[in-house]
C-alpha positions in Angstrom: 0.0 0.0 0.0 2.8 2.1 0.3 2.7 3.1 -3.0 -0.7 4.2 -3.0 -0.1 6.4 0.2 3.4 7.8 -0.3 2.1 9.6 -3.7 2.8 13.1 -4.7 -1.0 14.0 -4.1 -2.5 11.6 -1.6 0.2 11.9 1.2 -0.4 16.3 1.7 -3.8 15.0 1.6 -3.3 12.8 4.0 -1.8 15.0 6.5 -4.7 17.7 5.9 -6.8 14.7 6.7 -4.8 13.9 9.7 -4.8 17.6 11.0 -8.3 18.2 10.2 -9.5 14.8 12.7 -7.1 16.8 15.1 -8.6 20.2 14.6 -11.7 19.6 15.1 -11.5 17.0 17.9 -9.7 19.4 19.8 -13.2 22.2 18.6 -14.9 20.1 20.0 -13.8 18.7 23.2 -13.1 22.4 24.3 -16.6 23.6 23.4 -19.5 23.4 25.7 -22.6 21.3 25.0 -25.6 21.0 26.1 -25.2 17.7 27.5 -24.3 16.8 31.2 -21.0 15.9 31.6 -21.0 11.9 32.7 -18.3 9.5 33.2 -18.4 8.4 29.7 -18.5 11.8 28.5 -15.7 12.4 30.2 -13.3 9.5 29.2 -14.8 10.3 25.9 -13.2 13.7 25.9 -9.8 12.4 27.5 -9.8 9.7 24.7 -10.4 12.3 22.1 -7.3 14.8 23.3 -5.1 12.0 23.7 -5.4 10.4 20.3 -5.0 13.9 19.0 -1.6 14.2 20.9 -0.7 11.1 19.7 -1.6 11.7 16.0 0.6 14.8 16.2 3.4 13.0 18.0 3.6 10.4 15.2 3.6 12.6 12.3 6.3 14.6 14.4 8.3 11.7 14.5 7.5 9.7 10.7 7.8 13.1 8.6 10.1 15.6 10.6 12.7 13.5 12.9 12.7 10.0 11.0 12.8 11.9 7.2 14.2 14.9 7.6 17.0 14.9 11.0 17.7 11.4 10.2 17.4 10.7 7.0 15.7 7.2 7.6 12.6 6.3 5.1 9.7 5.8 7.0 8.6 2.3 5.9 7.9 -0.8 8.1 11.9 -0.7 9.0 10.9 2.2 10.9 7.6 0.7 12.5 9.4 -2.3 13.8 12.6 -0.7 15.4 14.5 -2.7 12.8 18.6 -2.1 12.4 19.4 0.1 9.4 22.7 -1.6 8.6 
């Protein structure tokens, strides 16, 4: 699939994709609503934020520290931890 995702057009659409899902859960877990605030609610929220951290933590690390500091392609290599020698 890498080929499909790693194109010219798809992967900045991708990342708009990406940053848009982070966006707007971050709109929307900082908004009120009308609703009351349970305990689902709540670790719905905290679920919410921390996936968005983490989204933003792993395109930190695939496109600017693995690509660009290291110079490492960020293919399954990368997933797994394997050696690069």
């Amino acid at each position: 699939m890498r080929h499909v995702y790693r194109q010219e057009f798809r992967q900045p659409l991708l990342v708009a994709l990406f940053l848009f899902q982070v966006g707007s859960g971050v709109y929307l877990a900082t908004h009120s609503d009308v609703r009351p605030i349970n305990r689902f609610r709540t670790f719905q929220i905290a679920s919410g934020i921390f996936l968005a951290a983490y989204l933003l933590g792993h395109m930190n690390s695939a496109f600017v520290f693995a690509r660009l500091d290291l110079g490492i392609d960020s293919d399954s290599s990368l997933a797994t931890a394997a050696s690069s020698g």
